[in-house]
N, CA, C and O atoms as CSV, one atom per row, in Angstrom:
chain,resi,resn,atom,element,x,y,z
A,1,UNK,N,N,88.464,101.439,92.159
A,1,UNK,CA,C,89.319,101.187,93.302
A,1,UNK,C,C,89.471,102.499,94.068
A,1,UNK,O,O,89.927,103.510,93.534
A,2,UNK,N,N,89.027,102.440,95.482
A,2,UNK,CA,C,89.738,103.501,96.169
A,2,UNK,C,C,90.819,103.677,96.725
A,2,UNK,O,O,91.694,102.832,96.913
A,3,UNK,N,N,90.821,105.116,97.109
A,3,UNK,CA,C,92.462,105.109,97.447
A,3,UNK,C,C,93.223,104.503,98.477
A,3,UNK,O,O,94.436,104.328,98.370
A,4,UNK,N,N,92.845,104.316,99.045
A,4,UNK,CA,C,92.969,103.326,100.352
A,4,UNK,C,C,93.467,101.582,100.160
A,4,UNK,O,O,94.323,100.905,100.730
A,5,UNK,N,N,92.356,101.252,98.950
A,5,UNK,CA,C,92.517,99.628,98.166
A,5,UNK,C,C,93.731,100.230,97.445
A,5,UNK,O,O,94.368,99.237,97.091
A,6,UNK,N,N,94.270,101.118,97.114
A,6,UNK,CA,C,95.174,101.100,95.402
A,6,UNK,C,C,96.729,101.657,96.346
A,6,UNK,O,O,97.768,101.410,95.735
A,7,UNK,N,N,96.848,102.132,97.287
A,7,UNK,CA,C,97.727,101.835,98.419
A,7,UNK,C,C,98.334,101.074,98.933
A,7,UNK,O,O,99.550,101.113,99.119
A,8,UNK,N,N,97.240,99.867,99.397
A,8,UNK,CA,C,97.380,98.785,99.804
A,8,UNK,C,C,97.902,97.918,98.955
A,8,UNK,O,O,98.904,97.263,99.242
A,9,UNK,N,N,97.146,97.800,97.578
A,9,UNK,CA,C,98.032,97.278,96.284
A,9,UNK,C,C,99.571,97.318,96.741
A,9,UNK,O,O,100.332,96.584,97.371
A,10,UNK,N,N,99.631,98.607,96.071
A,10,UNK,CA,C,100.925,98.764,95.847
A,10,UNK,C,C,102.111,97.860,96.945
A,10,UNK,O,O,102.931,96.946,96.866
A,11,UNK,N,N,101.527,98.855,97.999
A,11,UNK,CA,C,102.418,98.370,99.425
A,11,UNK,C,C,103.128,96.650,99.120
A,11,UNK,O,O,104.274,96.255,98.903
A,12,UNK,N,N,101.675,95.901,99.251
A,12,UNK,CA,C,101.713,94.843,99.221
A,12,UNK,C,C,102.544,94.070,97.688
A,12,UNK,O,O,103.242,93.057,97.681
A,13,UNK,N,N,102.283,94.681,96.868
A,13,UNK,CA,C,102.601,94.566,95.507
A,13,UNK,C,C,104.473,94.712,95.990
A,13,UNK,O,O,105.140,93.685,95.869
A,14,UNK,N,N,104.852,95.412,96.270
A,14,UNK,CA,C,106.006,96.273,96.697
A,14,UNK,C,C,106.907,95.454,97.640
A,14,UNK,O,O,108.012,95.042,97.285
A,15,UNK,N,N,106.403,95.248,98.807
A,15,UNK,CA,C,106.624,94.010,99.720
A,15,UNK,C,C,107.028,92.722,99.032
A,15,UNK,O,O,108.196,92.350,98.921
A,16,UNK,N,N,106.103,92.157,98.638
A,16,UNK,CA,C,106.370,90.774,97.981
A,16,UNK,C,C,107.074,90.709,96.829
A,16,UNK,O,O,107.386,89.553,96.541
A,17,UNK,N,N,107.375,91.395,96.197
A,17,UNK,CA,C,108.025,90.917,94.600
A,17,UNK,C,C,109.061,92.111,94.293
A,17,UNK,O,O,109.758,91.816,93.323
A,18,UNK,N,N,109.318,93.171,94.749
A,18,UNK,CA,C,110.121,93.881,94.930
A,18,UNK,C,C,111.503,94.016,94.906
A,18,UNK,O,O,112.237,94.759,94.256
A,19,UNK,N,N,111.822,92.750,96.132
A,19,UNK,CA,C,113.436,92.486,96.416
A,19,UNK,C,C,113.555,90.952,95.457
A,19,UNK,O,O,114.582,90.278,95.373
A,20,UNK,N,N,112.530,90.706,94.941
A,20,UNK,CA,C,112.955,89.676,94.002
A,20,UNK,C,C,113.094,89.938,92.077
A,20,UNK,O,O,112.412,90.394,91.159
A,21,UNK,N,N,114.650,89.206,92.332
A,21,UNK,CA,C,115.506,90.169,90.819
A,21,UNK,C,C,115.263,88.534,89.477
A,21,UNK,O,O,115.570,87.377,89.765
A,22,UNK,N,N,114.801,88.883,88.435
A,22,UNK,CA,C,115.422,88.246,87.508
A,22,UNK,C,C,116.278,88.783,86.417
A,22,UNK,O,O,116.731,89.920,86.288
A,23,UNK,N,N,116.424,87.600,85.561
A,23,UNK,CA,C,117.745,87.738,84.809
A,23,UNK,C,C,116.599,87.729,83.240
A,23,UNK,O,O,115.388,87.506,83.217
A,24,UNK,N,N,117.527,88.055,82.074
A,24,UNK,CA,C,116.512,88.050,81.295
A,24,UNK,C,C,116.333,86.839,80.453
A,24,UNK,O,O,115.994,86.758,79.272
A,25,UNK,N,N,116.693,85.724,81.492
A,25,UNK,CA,C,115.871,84.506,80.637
A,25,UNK,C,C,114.854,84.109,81.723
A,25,UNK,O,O,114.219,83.062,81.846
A,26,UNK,N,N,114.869,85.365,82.573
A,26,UNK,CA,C,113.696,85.153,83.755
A,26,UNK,C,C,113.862,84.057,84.298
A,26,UNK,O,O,112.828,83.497,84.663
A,27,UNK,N,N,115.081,83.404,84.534
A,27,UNK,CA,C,115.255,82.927,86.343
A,27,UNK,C,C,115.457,84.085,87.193
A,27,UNK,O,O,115.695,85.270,86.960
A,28,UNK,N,N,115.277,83.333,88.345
A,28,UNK,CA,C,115.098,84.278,89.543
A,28,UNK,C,C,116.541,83.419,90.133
A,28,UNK,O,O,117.086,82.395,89.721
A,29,UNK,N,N,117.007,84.771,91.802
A,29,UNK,CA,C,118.463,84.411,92.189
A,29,UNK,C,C,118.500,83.326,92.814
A,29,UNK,O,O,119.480,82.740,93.274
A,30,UNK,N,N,117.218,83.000,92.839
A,30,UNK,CA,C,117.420,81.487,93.332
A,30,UNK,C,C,117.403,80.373,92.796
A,30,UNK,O,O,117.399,79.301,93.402
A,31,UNK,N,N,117.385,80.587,91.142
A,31,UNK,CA,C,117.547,79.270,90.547
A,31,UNK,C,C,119.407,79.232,89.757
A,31,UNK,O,O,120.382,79.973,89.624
A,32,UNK,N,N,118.971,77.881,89.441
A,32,UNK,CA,C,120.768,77.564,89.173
A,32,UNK,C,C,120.626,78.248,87.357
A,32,UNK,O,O,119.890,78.108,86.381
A,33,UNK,N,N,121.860,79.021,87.761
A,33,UNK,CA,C,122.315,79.369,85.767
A,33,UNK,C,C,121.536,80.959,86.049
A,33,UNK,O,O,121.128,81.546,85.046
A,34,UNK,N,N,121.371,81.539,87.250
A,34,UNK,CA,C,120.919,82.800,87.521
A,34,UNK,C,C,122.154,83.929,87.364
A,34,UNK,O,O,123.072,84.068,88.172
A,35,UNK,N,N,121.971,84.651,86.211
A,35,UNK,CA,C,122.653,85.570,86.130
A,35,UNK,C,C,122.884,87.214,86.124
A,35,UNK,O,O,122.758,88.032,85.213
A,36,UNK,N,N,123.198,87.334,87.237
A,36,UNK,CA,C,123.260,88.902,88.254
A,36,UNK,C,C,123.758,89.800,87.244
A,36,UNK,O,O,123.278,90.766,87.838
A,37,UNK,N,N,124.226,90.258,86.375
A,37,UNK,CA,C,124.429,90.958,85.561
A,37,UNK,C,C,123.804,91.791,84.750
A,37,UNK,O,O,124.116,92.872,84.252
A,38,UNK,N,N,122.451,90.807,84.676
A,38,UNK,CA,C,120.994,91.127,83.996
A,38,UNK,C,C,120.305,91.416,84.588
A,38,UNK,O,O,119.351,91.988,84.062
A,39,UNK,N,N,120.300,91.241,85.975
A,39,UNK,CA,C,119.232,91.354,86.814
A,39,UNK,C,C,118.902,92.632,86.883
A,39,UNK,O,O,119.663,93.599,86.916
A,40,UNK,N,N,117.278,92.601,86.913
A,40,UNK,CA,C,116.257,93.693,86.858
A,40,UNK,C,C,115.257,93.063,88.206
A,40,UNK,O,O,115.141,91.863,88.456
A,41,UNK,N,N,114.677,94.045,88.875
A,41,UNK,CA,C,113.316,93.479,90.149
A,41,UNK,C,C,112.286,93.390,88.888
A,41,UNK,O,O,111.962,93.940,87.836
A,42,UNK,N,N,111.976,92.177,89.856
A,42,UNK,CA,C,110.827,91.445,88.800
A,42,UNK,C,C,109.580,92.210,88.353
A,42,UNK,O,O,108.913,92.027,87.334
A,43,UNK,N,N,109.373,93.275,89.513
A,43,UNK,CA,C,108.727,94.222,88.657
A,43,UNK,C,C,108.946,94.917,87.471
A,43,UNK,O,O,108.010,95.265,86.750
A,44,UNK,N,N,110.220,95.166,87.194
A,44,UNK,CA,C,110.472,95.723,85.727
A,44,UNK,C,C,110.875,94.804,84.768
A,44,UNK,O,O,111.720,95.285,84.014
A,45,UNK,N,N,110.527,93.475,84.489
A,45,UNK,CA,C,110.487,92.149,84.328
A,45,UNK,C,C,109.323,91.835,83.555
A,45,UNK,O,O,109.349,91.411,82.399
A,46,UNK,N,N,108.086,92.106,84.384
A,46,UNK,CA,C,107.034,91.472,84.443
A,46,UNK,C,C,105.905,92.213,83.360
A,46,UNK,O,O,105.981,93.410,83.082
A,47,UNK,N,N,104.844,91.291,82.797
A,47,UNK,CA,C,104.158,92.591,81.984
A,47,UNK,C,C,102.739,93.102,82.268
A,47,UNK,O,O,102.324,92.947,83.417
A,48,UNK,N,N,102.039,93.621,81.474
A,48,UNK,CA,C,101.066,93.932,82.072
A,48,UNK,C,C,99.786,92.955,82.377
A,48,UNK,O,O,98.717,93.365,82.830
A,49,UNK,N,N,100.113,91.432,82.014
A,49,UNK,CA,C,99.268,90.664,82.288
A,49,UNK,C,C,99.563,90.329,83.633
A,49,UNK,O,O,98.606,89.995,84.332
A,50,UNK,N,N,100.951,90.353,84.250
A,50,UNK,CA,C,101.422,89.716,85.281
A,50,UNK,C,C,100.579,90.649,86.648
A,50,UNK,O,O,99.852,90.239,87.552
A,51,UNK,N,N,100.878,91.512,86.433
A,51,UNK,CA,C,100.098,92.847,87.334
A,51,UNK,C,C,98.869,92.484,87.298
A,51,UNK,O,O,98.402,92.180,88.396
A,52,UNK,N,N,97.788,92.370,85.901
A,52,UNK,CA,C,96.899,91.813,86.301
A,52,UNK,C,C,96.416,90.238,87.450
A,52,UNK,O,O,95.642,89.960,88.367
A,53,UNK,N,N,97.008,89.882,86.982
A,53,UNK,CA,C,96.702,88.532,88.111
A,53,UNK,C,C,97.152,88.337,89.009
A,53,UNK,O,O,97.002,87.263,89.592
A,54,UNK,N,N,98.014,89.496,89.542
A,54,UNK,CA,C,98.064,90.279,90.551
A,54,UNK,C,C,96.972,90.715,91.237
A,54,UNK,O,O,96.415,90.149,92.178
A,55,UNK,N,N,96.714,91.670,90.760
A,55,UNK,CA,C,96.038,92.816,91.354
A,55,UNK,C,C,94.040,91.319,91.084
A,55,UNK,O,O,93.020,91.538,91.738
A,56,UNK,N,N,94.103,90.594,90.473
A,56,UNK,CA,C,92.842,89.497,90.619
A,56,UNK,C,C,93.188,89.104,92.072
A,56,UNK,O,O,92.417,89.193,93.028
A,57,UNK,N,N,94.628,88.598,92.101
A,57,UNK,CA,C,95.200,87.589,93.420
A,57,UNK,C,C,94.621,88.606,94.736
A,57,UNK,O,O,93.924,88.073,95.600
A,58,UNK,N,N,94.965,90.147,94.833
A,58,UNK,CA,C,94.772,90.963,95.434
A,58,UNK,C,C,93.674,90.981,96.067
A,58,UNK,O,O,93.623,90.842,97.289
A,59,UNK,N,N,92.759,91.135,95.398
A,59,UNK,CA,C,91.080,91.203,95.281
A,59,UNK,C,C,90.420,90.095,96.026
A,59,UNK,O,O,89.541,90.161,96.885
A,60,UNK,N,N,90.936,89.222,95.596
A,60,UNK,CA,C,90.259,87.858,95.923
A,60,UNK,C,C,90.699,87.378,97.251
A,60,UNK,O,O,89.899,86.728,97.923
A,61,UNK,N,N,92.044,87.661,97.764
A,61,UNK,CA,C,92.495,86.391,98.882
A,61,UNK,C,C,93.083,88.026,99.529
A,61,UNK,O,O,92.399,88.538,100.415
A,62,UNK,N,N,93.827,88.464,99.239
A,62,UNK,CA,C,94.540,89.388,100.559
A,62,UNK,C,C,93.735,90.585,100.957
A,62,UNK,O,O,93.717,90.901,102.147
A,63,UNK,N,N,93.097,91.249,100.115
A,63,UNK,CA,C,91.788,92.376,100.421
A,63,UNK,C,C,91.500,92.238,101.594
A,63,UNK,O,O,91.750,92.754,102.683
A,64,UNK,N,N,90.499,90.854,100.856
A,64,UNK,CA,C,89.161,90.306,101.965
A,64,UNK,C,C,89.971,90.221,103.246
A,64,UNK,O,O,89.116,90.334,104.125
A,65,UNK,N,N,91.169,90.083,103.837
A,65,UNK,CA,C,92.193,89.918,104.944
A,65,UNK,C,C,91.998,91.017,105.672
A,65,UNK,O,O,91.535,91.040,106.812
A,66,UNK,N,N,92.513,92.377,104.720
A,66,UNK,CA,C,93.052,93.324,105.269
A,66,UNK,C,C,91.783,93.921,105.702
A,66,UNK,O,O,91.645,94.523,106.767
A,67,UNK,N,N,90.754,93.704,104.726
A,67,UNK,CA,C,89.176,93.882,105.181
A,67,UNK,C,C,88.894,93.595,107.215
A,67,UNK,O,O,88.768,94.345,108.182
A,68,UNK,N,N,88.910,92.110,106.999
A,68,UNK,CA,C,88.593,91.699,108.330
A,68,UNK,C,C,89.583,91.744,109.382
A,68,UNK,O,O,89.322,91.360,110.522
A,69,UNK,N,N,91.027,92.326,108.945
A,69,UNK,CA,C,92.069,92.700,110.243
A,69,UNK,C,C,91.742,94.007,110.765
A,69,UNK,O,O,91.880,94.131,111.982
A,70,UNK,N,N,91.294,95.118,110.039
A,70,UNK,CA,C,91.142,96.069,109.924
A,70,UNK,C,C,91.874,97.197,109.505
A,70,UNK,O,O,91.711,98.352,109.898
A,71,UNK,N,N,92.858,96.701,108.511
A,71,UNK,CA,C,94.081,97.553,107.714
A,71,UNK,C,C,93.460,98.506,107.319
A,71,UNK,O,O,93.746,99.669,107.602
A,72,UNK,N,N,92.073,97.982,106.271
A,72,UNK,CA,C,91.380,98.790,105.690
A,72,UNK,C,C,91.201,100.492,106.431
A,72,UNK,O,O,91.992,101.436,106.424
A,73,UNK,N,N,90.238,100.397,106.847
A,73,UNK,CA,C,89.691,101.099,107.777
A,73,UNK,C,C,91.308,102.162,108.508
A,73,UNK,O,O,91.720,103.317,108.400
A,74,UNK,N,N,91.610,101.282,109.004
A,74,UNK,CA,C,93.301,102.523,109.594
A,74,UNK,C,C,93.578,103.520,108.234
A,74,UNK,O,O,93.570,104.751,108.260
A,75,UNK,N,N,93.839,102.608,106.968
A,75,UNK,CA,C,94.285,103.456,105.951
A,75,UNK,C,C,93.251,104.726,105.698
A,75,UNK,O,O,93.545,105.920,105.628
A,76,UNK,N,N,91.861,104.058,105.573
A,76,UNK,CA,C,90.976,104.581,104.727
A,76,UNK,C,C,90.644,106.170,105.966
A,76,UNK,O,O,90.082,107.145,105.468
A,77,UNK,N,N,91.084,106.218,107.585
A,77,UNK,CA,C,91.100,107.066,108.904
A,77,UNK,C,C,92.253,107.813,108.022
A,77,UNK,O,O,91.946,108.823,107.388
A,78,UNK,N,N,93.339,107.395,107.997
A,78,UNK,CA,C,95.152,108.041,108.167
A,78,UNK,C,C,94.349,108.714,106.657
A,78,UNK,O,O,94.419,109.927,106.857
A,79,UNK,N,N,93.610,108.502,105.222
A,79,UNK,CA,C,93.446,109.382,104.552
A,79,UNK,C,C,92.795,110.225,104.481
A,79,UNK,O,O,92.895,111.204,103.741
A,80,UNK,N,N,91.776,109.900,105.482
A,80,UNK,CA,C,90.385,110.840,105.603
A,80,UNK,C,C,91.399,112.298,106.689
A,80,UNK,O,O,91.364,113.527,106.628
A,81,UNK,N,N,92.018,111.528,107.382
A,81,UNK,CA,C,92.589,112.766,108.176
A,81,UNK,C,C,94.137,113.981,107.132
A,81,UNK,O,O,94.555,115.139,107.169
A,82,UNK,N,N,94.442,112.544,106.280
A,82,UNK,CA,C,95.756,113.688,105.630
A,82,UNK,C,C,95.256,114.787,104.646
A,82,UNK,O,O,94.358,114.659,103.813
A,83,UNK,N,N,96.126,116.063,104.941
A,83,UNK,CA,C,96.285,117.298,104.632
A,83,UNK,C,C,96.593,117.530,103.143
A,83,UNK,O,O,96.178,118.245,102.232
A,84,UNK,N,N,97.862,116.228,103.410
A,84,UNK,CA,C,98.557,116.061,101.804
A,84,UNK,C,C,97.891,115.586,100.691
A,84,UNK,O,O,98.040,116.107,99.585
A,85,UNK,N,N,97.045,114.480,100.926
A,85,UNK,CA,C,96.122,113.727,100.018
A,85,UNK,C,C,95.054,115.338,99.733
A,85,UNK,O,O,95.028,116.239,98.895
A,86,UNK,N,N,94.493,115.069,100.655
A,86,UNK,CA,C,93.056,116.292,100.752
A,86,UNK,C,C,93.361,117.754,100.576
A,86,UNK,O,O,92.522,118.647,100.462
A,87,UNK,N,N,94.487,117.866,100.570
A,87,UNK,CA,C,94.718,119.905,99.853
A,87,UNK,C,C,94.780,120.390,101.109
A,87,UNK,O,O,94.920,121.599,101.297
């Protein structure tokens, strides 16, 4: 993965599942018997299989997107030009 794809991950990873909290019988705040007390973001929830089929979901359907919008390409410019990444 380059750095540009493992960015985009995240972002996107970050975006979507982020502001969503479960409880630790893993409902989420939108189901009934959801309890806020426990609540953790489902990222610190989730395990390392979940990330995987993630990061499959990634690959397969939103990539190929950002591919043909041209996200790609902006990111892969904004790193080729940063100072911070590149020393």
């Amino acid at each position: 993965m380059n750095d540009a794809k493992i960015i985009l991950f995240t972002r996107w990873l970050a975006t979507n599942y982020a502001d969503t909290h479960l409880d630790s019988n893993m409902k989420s705040e939108y189901d009934e018997g959801f309890n806020s007390s426990e609540a953790l973001s489902v990222l610190n929830r989730e395990t390392g299989y979940w990330y995987i089929k993630m990061l499959k979901y990634f690959n397969d359907t939103v990539y190929p997107k950002y591919v043909e919008s041209g996200v790609v390409q902006e990111y892969e410019n904004f790193l080729d030009s940063s100072t911070f990444i590149n020393g």
